[in-house]
C-alpha positions as CSV (number, residue, x, y, z in Angstrom):
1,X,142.2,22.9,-22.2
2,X,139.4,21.1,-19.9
3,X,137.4,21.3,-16.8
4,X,137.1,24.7,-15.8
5,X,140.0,26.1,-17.3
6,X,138.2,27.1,-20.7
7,X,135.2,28.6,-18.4
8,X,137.8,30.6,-16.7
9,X,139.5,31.7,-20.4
10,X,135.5,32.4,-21.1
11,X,135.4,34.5,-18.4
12,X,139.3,36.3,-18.3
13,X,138.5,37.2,-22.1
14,X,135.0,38.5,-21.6
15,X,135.8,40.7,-18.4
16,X,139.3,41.8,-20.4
17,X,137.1,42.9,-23.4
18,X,134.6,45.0,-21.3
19,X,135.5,48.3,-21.3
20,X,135.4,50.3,-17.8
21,X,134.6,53.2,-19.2
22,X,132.4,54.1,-22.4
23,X,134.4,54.4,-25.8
24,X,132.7,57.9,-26.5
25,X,133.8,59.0,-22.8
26,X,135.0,62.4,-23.2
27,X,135.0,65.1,-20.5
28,X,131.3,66.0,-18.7
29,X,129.9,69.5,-19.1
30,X,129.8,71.8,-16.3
31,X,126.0,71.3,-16.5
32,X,126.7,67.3,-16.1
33,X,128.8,67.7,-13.2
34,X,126.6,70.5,-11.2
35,X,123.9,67.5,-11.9
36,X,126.1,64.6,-10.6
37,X,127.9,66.9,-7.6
38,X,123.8,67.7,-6.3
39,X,123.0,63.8,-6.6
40,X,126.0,62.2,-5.4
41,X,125.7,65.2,-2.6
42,X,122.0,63.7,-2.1
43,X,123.4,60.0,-1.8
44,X,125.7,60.6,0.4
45,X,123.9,62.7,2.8
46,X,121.3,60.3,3.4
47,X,123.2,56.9,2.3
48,X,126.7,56.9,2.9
49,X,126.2,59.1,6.3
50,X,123.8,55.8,7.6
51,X,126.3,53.5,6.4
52,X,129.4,54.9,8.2
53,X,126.9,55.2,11.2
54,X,126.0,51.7,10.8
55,X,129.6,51.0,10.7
56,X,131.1,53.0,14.1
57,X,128.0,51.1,15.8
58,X,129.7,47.8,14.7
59,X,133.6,49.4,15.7
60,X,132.6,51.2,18.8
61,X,132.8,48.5,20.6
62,X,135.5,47.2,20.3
63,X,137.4,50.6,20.4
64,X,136.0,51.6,23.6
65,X,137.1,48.3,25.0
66,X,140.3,48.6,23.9
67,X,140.6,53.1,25.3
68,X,139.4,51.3,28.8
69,X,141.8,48.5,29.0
70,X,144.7,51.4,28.5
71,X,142.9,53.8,30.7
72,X,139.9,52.0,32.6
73,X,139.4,55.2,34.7
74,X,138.0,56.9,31.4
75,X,134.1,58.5,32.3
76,X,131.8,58.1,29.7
77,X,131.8,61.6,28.7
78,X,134.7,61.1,27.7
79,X,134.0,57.8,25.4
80,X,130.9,59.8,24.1
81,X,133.2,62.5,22.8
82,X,135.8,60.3,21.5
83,X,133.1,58.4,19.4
84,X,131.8,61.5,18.0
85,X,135.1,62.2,17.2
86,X,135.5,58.7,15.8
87,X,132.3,58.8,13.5
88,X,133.5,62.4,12.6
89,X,136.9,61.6,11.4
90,X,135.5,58.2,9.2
91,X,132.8,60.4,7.6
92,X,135.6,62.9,6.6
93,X,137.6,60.2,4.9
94,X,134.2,58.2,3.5
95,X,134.1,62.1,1.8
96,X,137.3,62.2,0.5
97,X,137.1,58.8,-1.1
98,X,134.1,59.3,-2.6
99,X,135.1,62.7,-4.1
100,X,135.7,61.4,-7.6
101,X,132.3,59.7,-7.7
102,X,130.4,62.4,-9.1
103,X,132.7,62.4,-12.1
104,X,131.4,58.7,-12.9
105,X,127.9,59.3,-12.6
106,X,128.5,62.2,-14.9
107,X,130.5,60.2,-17.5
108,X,127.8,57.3,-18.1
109,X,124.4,59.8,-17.2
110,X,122.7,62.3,-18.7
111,X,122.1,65.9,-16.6
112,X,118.5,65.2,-17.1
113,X,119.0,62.1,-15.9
114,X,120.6,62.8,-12.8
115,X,118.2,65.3,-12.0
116,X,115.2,63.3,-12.6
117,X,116.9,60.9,-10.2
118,X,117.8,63.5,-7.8
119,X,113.9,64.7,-7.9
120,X,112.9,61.2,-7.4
121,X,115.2,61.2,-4.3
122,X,114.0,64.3,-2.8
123,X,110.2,63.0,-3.3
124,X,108.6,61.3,-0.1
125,X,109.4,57.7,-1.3
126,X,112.5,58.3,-2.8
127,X,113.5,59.5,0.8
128,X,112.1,56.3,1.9
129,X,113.9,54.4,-0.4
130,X,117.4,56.5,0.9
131,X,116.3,55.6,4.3
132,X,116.1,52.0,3.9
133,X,119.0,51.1,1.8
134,X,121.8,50.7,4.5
135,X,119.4,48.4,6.2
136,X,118.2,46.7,2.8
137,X,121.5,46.1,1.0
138,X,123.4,44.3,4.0
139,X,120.2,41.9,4.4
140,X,120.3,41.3,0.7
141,X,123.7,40.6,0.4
142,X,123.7,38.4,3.8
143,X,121.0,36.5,2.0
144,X,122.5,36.2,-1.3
145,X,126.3,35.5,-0.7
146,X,126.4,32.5,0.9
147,X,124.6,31.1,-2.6
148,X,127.3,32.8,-4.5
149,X,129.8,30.0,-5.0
150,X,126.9,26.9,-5.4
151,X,125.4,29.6,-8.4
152,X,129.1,29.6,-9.8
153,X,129.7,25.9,-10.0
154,X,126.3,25.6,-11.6
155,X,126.6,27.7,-14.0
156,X,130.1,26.6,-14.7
157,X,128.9,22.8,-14.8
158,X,125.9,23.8,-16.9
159,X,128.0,25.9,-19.3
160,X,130.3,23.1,-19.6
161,X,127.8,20.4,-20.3
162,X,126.3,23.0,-23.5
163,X,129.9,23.1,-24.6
164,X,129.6,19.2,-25.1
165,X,127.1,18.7,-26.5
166,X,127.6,21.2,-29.2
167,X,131.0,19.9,-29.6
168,X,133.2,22.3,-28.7
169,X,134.8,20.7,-25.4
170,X,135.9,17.0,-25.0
């Protein structure tokens, strides 16, 4: 095998062996899950609600434009309503599939855990930090994805070039 196909064995093997879930997964207590359900109930209230905010601001317009080109004599009341509706309806599904989220947190944290992070969350800069997260992590990821692919043939080349020399690749 050359090139990158060993890298990509390297990588199909080590992803394959990972296990999703911990081997000594077994079902949360109900004490876990009251945990989990309050901090995932946190989250979402102040994260996922700004994110699917964030989101109709980005679809709005081009819903609206499409509502007036069908109907151009639509007043804005009526667009205001329809958005509401709009952000309404996405925030009901973001709930529904996120519901199973809780369980997760629960599986691979403690209910001390979760409610230490829940305190943290409800504390001044923990609010802050829920606050600035839908604006942080679009920035961050904006800034870090376009490096994504150079980082990937680096690390690939340089990987390849320590399989040489230790003799392990041609």
């Amino acid at each position: 095998m050359r090139g990158p196909g060993i890298f990509a064995v390297a990588i199909v093997l080590a992803v394959a062996s990972s296990s999703p879930v911990p081997s000594h997964a077994q079902a949360p207590s109900p004490r876990s899950m009251e945990a989990a359900q309050a901090l995932f109930g946190l989250l979402f209230a102040h994260g996922f609600v700004s994110l699917n905010a964030q989101a109709v601001e980005l679809a709005w317009p081009g819903i609206e434009g499409a509502v007036r080109a069908q109907k151009p004599s639509v007043d804005a009341a009526t667009l205001a309503e329809l958005r509401r509706e709009f952000e309404r309806i996405r925030l009901a599904r973001l709930r529904e599939i996120t519901k199973d989220l809780p369980a997760i947190y629960a599986r691979y944290l403690s209910a001390e855990e979760m409610e230490e992070i829940a305190a943290f969350y409800s504390s001044r800069t923990g609010a802050k930090m829920l606050g600035i997260m839908p604006k942080v992590l679009p920035e961050a990821f904006a800034s870090v994805l376009p490096r994504i692919q150079a980082m990937t043939m680096e690390t690939q080349d340089s990987f390849m070039k320590l399989l040489r020399e230790r003799g392990l690749l041609n």
